[in-house]
C-alpha positions, 0 to 999 in steps of 0.5 A: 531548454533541457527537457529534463531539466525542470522547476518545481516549486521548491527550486530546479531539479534534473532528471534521466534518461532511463529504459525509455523514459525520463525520470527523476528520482529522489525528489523530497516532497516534505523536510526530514522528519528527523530530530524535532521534527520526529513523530510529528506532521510532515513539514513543507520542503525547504527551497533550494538554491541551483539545480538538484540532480534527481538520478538516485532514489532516496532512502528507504525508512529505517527497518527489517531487511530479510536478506533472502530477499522475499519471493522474488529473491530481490535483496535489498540489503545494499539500498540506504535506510534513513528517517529522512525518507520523505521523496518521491520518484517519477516516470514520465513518457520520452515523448511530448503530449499535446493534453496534460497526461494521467497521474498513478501514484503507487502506495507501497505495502509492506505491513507497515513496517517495510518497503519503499518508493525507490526499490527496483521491483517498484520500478515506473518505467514500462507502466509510463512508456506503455500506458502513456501516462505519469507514474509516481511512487513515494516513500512514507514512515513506517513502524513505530516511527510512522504508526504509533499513537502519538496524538494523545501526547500532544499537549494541545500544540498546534505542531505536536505529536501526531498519529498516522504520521505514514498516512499524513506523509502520503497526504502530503506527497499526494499535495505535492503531486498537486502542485508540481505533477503539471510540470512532468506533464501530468494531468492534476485533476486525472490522479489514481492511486493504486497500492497493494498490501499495506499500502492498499489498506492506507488508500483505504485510510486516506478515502476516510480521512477529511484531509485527503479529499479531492487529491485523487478522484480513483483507486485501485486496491491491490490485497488490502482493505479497511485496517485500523486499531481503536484510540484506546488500544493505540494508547496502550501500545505507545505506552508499552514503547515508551516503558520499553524505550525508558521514556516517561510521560514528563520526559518526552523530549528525550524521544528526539534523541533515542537513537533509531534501532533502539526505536526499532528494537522495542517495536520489534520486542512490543510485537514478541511481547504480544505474541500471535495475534499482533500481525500487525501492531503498526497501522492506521489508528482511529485518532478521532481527529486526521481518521475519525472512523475506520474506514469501512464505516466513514466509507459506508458513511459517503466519505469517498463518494464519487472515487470510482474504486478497482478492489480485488485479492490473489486467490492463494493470499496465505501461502506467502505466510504460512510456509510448507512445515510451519508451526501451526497456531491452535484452533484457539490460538487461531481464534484469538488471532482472527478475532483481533485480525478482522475485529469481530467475534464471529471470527472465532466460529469462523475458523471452525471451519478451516483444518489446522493443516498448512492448507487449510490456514492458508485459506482461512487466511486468505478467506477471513482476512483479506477476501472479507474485508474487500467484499465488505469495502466494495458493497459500502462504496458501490452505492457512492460510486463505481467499483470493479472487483477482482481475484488474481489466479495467475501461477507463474510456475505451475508446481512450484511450491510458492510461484506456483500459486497467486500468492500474496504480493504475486500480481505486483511485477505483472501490473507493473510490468517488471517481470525483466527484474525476475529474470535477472535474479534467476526466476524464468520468465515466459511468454504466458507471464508476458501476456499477463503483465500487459493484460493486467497494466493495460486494465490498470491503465484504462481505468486510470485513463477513462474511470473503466478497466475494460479493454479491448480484449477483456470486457470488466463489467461493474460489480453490483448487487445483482450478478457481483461480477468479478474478473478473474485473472488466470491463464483464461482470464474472464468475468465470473457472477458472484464466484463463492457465493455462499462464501460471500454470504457467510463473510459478509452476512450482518454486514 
């Protein structure tokens, strides 16, 4: 029989032959959350009659397309957007294994309002030929379709309206990994998720949520950590949509009629409307039921014990944000804005520290949004399990204004391994950038193979209390103790 021609559970599908790997594309792993099925928990995947062809990743969920196409360049304009945009995607190594092969399922980020399984830069071809492993990456909803609080509306239906329906969207392509993975050759029980961004700080949600447990034993944490709003403040915000969209509270079901824009339209008004400190209004939200806690605290409270964790963040986060002659936020404004962003007070002196210059908020951003929250997450998992700590330094174009820093989002092509999609939009590609790459994925694929990211060249001890080792990926990558302490200290102090 054709290898690439296989059964899963829903029926028979056919994959490709592609950059030296076999692959299938496009794979839905939930029904279409489309209509009735709008704002409410994944369905299983209806069974289909034949044999799917799964050559063409599916739709990306409905959003924003900036049509510079980001850093990279990578436009994005031509790729389909649908609601139906629950599939996933999977690489597998052109050569058999006698011993069932690591799972890594990629959770993409985006701020929870874009981005997508299927886009080239997330492309599992050279991570599964080199790493000699399994690699998935799915699709999930995103803004106001996959992150407002709807759960309050459910009216005690069994199948109502749900909130976190991104999160249980990855729940449940991470169930179908457990289910079909075995039939692409992977390996069930040996599951790494890894993410970055948005999609780090969902892995952050899924090691809080009750109904993720034991669907994936590791986990790497690209730029993201603990990142969710209050029940009450998730209410306030679906019932400004539903003013914004003209919906009532007793007219709901004209919710799976309004047409999508609209959806989007009001999403994008609701975020003008609350001005600088909504950075990001669309997240995880503590609904007391799917994420009963945040999750630094159900974290701290032993809920992932035993899931060894790699948590890190690029040393120059704020440059992707905050642009060489920006507007620049007051220091009070700054400090409304990073109080809200890291949920607690002390933010508002914190800023004090930083000059209101390009610079200076690209660092506190960097410092007080994303180096905090991964110093507090690794201090309350390394008491439930291993953790390894890192912080990307790596400039691709030393003296470029942007590529010339380890900006956020920088390291996704490196650990991928996709720097040939660089290339072709015009970005040079060298060999030092090479060297990166491979040091980067052959950690990455370590730690999915063995539960440790050290190397043959590059020795990554655990980060603990004592001399908090963290690798710093540079043009000399090496292990640092503690690098900013005092910095840590005052991030992390009380905590």
């Amino acid at each position: 029989m054709d290898d690439l021609i296989i059964r899963i559970h829903s029926g028979v599908i056919q994959g490709i032959r592609q950059h030296g790997v076999k692959t299938w594309k496009g794979i839905p792993y939930a029904e279409p959350p489309v209509g009735e099925r709008r704002f409410r928990r994944p369905a299983p995947v209806q069974s289909w009659q034949g044999t799917r062809n799964a050559d063409t990743p599916g739709p990306l969920a409905p959003q924003p397309v900036d049509p510079a196409g980001g850093a990279f360049g990578l436009k994005r304009g031509d790729i389909p957007q649908s609601e139906d945009c629950l599939y996933v995607n999977v690489w597998a190594p052109d050569h058999p294994s006698k011993e069932p092969l690591p799972v890594m399922v990629w959770i993409h980020g985006g701020a929870f309002v874009t981005g997508g399984g299927g886009l080239p830069i997330y492309d599992g071809s050279v991570l599964a030929r080199r790493g000699g492993l399994i690699v998935v990456t799915l699709s999930y909803r995103l803004g106001p379709l996959g992150f407002a609080h709807w759960a309050p509306y459910a009216n005690g239906e069994e199948d109502g309206y749900v909130s976190n329906a991104g999160l249980l969207d990855q729940i449940a392509a991470l169930e179908w990994v457990q289910g079909n993975i075995a039939a692409f050759g992977g390996d069930p029980q040996q599951v790494t998720v890894f993410g970055e961004s948005a999609g780090s700080m969902s892995i952050a949600a899924l090691l809080a949520m009750p109904a993720a447990k034991g669907l994936f034993s590791r986990a790497i944490m690209q730029s993201g950590a603990s990142q969710a709003i209050p029940d009450q403040q998730g209410r306030l915000l679906v019932k400004a949509l539903l003013d914004m969209l003209d919906v009532s509270d007793d007219g709901l079901e004209k919710l799976t009629s309004v047409p999508t824009e609209e959806i989007l339209r009001a999403g994008d008004r609701l975020k003008q409307a609350a001005g600088a400190s909504a950075v990001m209004l669309f997240q995880p939200v503590i609904d007391g039921k799917e994420l009963p806690l945040s999750p630094l605290q159900a974290i701290s409270q032993g809920s992932a014990a035993g899931v060894e964790i790699i948590i890190g963040i690029n040393k120059d986060e704020g440059a992707l944000f905050i642009k060489d002659g920006a507007p620049l936020l007051s220091m009070e404004e700054n400090a409304k804005a990073y109080t809200a962003m890291t949920g607690t007070p002390e933010a508002a002196s914190w800023i004090e520290d930083y000059a209101v210059t390009v610079e200076g908020q690209r660092q506190a951003m960097t410092d007080l949004y994303f180096l905090r929250s991964a110093l507090l997450f690794a201090d309350a998992q390394r008491s439930h399990a291993s953790v390894w700590m890192y912080r990307y330094d790596f400039a691709m174009i030393p003296g470029h204004p942007l590529l010339g820093k380890a900006f956020h989002s920088a390291e996704i092509p490196f650990v991928l391994n996709n720097l040939e999609l660089l290339q072709a939009a015009g970005l040079p590609v060298d060999e030092r950038m090479r060297a990166m790459a491979e040091q980067m994925q052959d950690a990455w694929v370590a730690f999915a193979k063995r539960g440790n990211p050290s190397t043959e060249t590059l020795e990554w001890p655990a980060y603990d209390s004592d001399k908090r080792w963290t690798m710093l990926f540079a043009e000399e990558s090496r292990v640092d103790a503690d690098p900013e302490a005092g910095k840590r200290r005052k991030l992390t102090a009380g905590n």
